[in-house]
PDB file of N, CA, C and O in Angstrom:
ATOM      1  N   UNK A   1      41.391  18.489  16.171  1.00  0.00           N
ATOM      2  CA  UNK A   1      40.804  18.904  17.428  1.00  0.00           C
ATOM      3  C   UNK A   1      41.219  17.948  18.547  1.00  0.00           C
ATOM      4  O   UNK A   1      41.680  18.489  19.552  1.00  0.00           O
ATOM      5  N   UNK A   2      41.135  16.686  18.537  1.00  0.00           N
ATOM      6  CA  UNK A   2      41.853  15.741  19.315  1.00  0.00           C
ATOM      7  C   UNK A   2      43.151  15.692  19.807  1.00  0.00           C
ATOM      8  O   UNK A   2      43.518  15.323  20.923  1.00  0.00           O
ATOM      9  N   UNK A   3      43.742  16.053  18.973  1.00  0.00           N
ATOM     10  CA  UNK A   3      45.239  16.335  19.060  1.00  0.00           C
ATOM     11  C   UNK A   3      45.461  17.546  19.781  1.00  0.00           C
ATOM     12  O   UNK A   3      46.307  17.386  20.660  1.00  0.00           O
ATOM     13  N   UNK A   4      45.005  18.680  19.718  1.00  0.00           N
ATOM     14  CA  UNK A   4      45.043  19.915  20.364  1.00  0.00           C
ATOM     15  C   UNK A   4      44.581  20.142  21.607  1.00  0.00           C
ATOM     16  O   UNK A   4      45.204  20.431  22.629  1.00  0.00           O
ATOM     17  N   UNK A   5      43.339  19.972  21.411  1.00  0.00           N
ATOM     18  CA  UNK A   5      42.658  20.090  22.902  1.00  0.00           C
ATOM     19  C   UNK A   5      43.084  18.436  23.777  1.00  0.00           C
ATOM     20  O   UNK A   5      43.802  18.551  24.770  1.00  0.00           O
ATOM     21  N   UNK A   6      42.699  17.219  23.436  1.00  0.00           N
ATOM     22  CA  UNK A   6      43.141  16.380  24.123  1.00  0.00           C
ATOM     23  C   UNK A   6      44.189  15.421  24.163  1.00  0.00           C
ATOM     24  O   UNK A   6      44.101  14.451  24.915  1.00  0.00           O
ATOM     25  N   UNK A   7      45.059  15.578  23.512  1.00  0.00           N
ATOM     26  CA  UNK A   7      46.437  15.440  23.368  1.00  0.00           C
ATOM     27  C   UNK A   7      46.327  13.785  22.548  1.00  0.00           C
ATOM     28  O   UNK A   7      46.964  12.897  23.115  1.00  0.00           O
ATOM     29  N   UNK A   8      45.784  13.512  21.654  1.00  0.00           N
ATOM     30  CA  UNK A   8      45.591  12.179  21.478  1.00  0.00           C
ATOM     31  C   UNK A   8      45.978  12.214  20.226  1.00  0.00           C
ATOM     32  O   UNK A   8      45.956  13.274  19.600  1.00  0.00           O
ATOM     33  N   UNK A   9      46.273  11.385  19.831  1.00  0.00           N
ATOM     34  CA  UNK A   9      47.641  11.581  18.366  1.00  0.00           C
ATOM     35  C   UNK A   9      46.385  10.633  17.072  1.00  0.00           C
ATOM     36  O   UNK A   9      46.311   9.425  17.293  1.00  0.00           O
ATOM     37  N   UNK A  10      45.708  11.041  16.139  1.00  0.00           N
ATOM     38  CA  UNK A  10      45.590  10.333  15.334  1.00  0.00           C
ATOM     39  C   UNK A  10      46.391   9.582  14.004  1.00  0.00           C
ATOM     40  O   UNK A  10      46.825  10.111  12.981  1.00  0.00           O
ATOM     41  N   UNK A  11      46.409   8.450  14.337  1.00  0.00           N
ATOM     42  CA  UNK A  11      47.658   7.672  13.869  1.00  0.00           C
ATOM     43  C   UNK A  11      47.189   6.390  12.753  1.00  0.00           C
ATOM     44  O   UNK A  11      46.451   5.571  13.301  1.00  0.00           O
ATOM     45  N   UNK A  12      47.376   6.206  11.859  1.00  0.00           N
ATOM     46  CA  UNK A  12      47.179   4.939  11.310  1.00  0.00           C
ATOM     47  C   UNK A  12      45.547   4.299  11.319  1.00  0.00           C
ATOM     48  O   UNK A  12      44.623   4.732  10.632  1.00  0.00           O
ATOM     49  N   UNK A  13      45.485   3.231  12.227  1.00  0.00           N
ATOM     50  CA  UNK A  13      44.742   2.552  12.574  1.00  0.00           C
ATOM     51  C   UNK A  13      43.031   3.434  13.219  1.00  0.00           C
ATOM     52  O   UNK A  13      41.874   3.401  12.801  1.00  0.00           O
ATOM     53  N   UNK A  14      43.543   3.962  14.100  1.00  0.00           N
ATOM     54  CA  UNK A  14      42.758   5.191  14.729  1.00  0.00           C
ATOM     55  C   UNK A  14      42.080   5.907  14.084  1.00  0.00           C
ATOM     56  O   UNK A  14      40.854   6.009  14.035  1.00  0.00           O
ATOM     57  N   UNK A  15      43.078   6.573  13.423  1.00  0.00           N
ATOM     58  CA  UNK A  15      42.698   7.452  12.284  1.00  0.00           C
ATOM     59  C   UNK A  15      41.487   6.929  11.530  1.00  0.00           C
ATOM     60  O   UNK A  15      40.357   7.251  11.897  1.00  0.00           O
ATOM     61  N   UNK A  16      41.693   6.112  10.457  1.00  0.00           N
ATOM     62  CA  UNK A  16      40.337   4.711   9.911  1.00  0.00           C
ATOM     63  C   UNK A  16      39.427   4.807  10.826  1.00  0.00           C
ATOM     64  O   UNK A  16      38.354   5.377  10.628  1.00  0.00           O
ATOM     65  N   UNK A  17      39.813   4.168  12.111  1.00  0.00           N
ATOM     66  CA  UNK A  17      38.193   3.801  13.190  1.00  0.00           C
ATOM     67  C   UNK A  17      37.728   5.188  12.892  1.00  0.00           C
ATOM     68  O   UNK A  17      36.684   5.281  12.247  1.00  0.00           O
ATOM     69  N   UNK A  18      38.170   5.977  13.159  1.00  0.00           N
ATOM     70  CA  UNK A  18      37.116   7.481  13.584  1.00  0.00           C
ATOM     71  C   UNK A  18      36.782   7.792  12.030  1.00  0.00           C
ATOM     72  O   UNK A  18      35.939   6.970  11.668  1.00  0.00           O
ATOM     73  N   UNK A  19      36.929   8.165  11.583  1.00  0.00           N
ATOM     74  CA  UNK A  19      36.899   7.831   9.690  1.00  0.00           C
ATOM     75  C   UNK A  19      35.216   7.166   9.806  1.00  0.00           C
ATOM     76  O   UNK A  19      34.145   7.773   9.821  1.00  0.00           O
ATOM     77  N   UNK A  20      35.491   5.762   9.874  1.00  0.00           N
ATOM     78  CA  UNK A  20      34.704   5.120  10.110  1.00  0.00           C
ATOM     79  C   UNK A  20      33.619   5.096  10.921  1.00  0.00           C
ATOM     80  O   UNK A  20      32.638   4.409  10.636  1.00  0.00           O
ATOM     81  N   UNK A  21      33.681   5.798  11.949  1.00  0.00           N
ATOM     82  CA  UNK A  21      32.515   6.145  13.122  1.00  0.00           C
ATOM     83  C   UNK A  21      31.672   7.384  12.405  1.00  0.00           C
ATOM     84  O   UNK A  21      30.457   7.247  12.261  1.00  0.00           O
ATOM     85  N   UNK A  22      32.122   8.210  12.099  1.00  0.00           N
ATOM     86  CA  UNK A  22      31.930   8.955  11.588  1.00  0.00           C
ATOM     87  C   UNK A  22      30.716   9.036  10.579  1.00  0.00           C
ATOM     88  O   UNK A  22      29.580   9.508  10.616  1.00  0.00           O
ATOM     89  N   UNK A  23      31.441   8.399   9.720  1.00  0.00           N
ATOM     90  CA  UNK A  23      30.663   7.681   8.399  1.00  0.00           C
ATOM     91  C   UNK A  23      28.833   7.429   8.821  1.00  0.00           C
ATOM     92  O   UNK A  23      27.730   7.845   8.466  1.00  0.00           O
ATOM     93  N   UNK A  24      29.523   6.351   9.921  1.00  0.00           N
ATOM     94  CA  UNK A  24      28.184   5.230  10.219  1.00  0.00           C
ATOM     95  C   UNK A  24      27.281   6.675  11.120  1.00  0.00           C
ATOM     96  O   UNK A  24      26.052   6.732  11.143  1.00  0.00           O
ATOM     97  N   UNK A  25      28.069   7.594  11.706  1.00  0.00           N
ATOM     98  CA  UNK A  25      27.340   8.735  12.506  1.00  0.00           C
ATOM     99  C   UNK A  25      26.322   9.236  11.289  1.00  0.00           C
ATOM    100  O   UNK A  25      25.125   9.391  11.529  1.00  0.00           O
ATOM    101  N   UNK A  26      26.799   9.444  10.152  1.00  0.00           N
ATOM    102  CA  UNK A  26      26.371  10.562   9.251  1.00  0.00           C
ATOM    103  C   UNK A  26      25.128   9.367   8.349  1.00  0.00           C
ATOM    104  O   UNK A  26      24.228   9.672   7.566  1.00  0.00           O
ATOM    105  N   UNK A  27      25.503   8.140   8.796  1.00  0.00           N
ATOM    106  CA  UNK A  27      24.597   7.351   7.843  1.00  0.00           C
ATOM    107  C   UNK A  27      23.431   7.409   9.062  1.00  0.00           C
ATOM    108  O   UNK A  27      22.486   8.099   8.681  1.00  0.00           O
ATOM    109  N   UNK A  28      23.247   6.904  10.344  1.00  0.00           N
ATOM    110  CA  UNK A  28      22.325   6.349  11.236  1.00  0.00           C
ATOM    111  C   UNK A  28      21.445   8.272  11.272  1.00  0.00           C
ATOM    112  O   UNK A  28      20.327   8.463  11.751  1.00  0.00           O
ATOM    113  N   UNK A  29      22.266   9.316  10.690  1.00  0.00           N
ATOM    114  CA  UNK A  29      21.613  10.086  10.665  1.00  0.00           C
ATOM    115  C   UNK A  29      20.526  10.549   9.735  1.00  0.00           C
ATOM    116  O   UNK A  29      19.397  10.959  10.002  1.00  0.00           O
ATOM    117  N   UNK A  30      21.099  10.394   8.640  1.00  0.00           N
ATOM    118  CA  UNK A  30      20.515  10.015   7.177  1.00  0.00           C
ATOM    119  C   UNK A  30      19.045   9.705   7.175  1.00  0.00           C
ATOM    120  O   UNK A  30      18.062  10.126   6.565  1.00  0.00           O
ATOM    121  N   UNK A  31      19.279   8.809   8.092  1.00  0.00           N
ATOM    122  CA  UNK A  31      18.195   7.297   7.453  1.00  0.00           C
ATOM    123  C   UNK A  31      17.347   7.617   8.696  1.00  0.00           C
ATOM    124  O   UNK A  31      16.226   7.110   8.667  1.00  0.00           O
ATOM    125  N   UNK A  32      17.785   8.689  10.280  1.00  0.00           N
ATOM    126  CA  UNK A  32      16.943   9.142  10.858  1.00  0.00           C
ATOM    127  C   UNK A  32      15.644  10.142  10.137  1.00  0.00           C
ATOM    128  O   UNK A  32      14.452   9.974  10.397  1.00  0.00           O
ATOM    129  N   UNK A  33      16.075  10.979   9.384  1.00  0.00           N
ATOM    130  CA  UNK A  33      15.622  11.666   8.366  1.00  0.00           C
ATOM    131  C   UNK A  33      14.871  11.652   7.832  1.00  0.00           C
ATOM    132  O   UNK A  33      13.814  12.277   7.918  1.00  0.00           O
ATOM    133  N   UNK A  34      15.331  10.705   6.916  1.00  0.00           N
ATOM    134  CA  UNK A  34      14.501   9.698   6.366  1.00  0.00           C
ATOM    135  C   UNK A  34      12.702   9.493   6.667  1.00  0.00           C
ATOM    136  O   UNK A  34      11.640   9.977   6.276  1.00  0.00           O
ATOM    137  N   UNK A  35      13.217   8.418   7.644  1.00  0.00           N
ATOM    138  CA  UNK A  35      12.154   7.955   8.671  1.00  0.00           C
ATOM    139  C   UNK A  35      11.388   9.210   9.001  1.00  0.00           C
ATOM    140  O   UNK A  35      10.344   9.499   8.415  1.00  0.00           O
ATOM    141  N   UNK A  36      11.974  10.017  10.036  1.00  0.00           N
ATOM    142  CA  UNK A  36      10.943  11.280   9.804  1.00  0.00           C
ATOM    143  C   UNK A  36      10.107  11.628   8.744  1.00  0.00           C
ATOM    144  O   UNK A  36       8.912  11.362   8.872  1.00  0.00           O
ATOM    145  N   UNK A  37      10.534  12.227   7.617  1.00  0.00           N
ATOM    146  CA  UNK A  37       9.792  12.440   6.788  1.00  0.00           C
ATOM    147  C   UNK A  37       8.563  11.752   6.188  1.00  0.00           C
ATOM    148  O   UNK A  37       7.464  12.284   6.031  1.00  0.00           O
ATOM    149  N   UNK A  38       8.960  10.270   5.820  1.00  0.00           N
ATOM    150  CA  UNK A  38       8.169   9.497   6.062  1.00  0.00           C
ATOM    151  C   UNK A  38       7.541   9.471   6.981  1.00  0.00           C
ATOM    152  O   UNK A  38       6.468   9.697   6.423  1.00  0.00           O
ATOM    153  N   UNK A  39       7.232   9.356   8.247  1.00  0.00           N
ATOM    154  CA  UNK A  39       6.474   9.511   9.278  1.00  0.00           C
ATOM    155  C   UNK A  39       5.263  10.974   8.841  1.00  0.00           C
ATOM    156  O   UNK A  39       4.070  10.821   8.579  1.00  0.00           O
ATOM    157  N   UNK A  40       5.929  12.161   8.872  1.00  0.00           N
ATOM    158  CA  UNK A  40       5.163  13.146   8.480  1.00  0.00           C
ATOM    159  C   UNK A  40       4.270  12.782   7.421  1.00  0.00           C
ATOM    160  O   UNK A  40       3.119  13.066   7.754  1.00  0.00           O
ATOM    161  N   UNK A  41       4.346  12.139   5.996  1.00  0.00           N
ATOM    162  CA  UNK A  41       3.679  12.152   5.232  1.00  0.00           C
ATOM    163  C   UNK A  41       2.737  11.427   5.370  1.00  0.00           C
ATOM    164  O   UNK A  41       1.744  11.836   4.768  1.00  0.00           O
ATOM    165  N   UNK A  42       2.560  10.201   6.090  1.00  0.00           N
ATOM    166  CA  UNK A  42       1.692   9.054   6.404  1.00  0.00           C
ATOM    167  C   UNK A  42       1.380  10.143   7.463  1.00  0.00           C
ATOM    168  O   UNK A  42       0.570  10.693   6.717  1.00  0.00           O
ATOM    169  N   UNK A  43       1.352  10.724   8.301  1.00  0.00           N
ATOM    170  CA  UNK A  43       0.279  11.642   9.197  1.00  0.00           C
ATOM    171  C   UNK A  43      -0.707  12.195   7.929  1.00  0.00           C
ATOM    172  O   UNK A  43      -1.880  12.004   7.609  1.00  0.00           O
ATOM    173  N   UNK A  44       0.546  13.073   7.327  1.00  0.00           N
ATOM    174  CA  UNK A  44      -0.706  13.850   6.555  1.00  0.00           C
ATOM    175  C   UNK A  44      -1.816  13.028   5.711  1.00  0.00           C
ATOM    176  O   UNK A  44      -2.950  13.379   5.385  1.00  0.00           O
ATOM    177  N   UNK A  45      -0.914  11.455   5.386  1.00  0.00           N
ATOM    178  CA  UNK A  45      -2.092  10.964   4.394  1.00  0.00           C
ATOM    179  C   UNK A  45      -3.135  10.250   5.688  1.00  0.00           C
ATOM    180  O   UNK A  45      -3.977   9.397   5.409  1.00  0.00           O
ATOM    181  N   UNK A  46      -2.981  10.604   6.682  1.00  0.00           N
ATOM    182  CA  UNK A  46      -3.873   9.672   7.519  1.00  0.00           C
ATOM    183  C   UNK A  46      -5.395  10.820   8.101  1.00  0.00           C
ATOM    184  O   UNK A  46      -6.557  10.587   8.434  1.00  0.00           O
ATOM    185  N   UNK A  47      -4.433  12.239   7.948  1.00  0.00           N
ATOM    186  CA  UNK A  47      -5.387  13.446   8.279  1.00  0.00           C
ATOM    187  C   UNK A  47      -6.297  13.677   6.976  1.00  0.00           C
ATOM    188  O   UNK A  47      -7.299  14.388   7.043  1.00  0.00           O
ATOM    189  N   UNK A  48      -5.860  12.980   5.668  1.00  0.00           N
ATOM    190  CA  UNK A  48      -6.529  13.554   4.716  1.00  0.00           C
ATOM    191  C   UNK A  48      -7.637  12.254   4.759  1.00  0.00           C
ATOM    192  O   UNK A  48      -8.698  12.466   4.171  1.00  0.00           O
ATOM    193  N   UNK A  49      -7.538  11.488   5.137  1.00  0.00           N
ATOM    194  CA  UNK A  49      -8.410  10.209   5.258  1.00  0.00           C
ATOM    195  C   UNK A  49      -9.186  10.525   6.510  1.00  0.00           C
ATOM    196  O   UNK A  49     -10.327  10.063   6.512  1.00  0.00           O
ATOM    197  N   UNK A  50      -8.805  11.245   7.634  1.00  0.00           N
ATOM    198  CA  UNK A  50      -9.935  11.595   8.858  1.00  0.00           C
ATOM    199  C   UNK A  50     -10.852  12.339   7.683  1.00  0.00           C
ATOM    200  O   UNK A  50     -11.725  11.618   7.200  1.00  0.00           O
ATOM    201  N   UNK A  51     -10.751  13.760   7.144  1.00  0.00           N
ATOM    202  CA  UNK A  51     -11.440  14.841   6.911  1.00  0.00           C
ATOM    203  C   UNK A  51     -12.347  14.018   5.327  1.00  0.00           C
ATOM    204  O   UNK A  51     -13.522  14.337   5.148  1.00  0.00           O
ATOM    205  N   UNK A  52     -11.917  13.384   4.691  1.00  0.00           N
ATOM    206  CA  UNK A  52     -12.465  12.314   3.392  1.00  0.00           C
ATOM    207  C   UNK A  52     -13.999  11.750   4.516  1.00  0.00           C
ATOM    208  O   UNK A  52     -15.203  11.923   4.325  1.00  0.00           O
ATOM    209  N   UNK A  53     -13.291  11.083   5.612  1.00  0.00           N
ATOM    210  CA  UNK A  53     -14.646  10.100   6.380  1.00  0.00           C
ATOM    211  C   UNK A  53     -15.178  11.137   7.076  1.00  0.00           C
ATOM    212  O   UNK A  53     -16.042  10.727   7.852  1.00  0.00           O
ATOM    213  N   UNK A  54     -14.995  12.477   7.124  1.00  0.00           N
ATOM    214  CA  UNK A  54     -15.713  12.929   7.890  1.00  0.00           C
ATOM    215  C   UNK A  54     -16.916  13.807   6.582  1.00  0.00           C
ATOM    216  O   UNK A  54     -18.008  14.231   6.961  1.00  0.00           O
ATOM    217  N   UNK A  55     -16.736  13.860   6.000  1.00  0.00           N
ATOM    218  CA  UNK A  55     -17.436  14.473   4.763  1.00  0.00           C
ATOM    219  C   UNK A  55     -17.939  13.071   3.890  1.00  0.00           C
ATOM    220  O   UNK A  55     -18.023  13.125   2.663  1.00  0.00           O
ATOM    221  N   UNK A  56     -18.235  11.930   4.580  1.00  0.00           N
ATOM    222  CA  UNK A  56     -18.716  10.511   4.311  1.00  0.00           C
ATOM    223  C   UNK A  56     -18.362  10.069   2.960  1.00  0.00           C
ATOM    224  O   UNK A  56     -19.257   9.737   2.182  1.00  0.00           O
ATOM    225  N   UNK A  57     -16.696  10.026   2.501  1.00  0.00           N
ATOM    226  CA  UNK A  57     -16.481   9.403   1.625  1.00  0.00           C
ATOM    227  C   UNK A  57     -16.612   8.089   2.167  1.00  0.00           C
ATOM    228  O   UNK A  57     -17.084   8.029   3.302  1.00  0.00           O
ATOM    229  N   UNK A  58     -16.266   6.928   1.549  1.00  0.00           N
ATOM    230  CA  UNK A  58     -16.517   5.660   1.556  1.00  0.00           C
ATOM    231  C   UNK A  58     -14.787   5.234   1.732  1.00  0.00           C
ATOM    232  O   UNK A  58     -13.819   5.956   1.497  1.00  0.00           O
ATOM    233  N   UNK A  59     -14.806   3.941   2.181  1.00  0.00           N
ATOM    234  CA  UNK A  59     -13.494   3.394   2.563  1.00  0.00           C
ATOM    235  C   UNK A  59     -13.209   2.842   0.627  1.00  0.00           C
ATOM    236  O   UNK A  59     -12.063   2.815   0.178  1.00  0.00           O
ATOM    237  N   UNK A  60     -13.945   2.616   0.098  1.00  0.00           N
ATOM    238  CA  UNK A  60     -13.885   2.142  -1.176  1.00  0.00           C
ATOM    239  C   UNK A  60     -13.076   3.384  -2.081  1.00  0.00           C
ATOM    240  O   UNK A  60     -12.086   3.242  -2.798  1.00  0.00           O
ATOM    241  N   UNK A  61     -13.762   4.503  -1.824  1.00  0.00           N
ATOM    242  CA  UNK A  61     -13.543   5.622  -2.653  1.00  0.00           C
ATOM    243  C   UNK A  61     -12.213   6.040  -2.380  1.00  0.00           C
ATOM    244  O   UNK A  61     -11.508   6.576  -3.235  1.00  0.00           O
ATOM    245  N   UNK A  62     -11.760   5.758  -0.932  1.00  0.00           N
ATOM    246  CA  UNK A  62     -10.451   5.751  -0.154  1.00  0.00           C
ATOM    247  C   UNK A  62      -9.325   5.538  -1.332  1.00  0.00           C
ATOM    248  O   UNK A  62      -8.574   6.199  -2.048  1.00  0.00           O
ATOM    249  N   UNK A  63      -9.694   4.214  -1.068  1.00  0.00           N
ATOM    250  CA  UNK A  63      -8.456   3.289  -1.535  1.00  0.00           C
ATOM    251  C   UNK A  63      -8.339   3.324  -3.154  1.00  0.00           C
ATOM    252  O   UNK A  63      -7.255   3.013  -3.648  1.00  0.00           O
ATOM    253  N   UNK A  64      -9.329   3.660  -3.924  1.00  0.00           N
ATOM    254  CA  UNK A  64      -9.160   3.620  -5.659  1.00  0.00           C
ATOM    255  C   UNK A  64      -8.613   5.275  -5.339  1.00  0.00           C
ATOM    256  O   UNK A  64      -7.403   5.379  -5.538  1.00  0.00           O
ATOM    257  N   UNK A  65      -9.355   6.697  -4.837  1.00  0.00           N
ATOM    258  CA  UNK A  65      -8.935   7.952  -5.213  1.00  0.00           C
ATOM    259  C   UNK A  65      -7.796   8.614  -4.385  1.00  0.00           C
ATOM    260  O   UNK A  65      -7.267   9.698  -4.627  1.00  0.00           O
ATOM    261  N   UNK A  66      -7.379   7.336  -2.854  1.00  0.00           N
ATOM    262  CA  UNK A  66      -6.510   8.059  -2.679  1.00  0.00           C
ATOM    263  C   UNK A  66      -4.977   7.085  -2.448  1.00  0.00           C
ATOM    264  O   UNK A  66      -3.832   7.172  -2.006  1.00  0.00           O
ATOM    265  N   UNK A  67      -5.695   6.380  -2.942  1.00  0.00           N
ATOM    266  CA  UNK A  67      -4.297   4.625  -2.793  1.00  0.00           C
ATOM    267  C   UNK A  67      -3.984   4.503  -1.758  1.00  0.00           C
ATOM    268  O   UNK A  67      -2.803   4.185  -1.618  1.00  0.00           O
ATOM    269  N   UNK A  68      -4.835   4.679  -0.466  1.00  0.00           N
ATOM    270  CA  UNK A  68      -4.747   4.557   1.042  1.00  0.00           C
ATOM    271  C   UNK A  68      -4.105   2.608   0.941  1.00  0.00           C
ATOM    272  O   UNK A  68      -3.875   1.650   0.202  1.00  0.00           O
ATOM    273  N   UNK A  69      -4.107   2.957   1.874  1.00  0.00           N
ATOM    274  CA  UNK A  69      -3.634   1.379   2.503  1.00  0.00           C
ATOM    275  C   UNK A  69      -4.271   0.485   3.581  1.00  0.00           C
ATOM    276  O   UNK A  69      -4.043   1.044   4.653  1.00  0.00           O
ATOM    277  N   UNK A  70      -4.915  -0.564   3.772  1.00  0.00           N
ATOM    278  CA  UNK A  70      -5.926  -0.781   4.776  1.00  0.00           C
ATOM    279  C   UNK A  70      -5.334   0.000   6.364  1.00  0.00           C
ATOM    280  O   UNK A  70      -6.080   0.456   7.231  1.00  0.00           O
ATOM    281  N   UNK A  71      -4.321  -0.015   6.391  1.00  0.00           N
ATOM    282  CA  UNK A  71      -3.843   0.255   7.596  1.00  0.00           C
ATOM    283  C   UNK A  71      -4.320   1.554   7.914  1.00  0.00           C
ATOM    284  O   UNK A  71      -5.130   1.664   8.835  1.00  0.00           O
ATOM    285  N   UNK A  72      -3.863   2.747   7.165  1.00  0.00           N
ATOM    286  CA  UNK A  72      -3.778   3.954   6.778  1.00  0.00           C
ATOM    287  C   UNK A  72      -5.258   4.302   7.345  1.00  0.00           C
ATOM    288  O   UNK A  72      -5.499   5.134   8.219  1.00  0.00           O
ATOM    289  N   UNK A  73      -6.687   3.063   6.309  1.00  0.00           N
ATOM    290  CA  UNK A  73      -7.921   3.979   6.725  1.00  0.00           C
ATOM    291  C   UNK A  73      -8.462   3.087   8.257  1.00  0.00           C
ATOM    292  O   UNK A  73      -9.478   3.425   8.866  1.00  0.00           O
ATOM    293  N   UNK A  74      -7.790   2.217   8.583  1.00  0.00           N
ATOM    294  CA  UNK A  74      -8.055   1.632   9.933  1.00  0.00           C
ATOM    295  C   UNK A  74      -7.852   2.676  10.940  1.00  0.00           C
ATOM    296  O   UNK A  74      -8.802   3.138  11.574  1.00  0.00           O
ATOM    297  N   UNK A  75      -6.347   3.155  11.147  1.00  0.00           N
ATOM    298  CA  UNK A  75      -5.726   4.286  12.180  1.00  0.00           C
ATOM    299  C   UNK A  75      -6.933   5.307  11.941  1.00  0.00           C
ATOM    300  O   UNK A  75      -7.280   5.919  12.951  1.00  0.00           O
ATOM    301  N   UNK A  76      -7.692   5.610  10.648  1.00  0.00           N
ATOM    302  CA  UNK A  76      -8.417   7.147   9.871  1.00  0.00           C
ATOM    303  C   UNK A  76      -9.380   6.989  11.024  1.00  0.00           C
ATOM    304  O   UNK A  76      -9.518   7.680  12.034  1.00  0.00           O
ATOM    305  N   UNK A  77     -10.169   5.625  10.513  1.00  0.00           N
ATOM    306  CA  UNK A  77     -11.369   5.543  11.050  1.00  0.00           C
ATOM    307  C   UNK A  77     -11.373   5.670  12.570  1.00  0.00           C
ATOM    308  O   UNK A  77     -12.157   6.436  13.132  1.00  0.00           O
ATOM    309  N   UNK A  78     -10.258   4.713  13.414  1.00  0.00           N
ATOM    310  CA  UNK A  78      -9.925   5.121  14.957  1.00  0.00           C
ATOM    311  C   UNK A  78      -9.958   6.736  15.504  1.00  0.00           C
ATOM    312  O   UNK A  78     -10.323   7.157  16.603  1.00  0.00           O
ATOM    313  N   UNK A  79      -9.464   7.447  14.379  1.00  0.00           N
ATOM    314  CA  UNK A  79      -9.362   8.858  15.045  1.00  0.00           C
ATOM    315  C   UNK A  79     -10.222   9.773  14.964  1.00  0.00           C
ATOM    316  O   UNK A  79     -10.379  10.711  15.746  1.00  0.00           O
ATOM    317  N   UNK A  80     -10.842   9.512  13.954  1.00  0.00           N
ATOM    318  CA  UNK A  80     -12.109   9.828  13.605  1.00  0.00           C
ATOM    319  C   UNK A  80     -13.106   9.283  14.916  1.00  0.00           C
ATOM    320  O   UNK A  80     -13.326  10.073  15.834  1.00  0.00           O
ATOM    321  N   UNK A  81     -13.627   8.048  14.947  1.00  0.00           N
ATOM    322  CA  UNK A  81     -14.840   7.687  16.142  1.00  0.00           C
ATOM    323  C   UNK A  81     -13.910   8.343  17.426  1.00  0.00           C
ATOM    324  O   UNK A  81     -14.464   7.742  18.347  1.00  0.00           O
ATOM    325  N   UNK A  82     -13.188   8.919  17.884  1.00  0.00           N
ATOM    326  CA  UNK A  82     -12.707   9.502  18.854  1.00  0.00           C
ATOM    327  C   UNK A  82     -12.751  10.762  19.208  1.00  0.00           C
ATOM    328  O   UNK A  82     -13.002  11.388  20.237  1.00  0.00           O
ATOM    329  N   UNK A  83     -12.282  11.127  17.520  1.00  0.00           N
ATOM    330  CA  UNK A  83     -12.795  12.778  17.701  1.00  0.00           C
ATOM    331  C   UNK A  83     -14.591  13.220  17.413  1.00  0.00           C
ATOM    332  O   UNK A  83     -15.037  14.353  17.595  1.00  0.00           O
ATOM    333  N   UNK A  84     -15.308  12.169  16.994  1.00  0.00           N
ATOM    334  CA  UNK A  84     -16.655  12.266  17.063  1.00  0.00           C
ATOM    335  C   UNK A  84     -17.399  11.951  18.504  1.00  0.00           C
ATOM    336  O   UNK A  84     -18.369  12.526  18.996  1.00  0.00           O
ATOM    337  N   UNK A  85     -16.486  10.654  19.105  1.00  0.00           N
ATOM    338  CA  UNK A  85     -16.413  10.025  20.117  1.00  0.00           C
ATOM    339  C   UNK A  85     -18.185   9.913  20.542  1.00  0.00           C
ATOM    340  O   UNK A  85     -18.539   9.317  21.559  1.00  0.00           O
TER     341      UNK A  85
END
């Protein structure tokens, strides 16, 4: 496509770099992905920890039945006294 539309010759050296850009394009994308997904699942485990405290499980019961993470029921509890407010 380079060669055709913009007259630029891939050659040797060139050739490699873009090779190479490429690569790192398809990796920084990857691992965008990634991250997303992760992101989504810690929502959902953070929504299943609002609706747990809102039906007065215990932060105890949290962490043995749902392997929350202190963080996890800290953010819970914030969104929770907000949406009770």
């Amino acid at each position: 496509m380079l060669e055709n539309e913009f007259d630029i010759k891939m050659e040797g050296d060139r050739k490699e770099l873009l090779k190479s850009m490429c690569n790192l394009s398809q990796g920084i994308k990857e691992q965008g992905i990634e991250q997303g997904i992760e992101q989504g699942r810690r929502e959902e485990r953070i929504s299943t920890l609002v609706t747990f405290f809102k039906n007065d499980g215990t932060v105890a019961a949290a962490k043995q039945m749902l392997n929350s993470s202190d963080e996890d029921i800290k953010i819970a509890k914030e969104r929770l006294s907000m949406i009770e407010g």
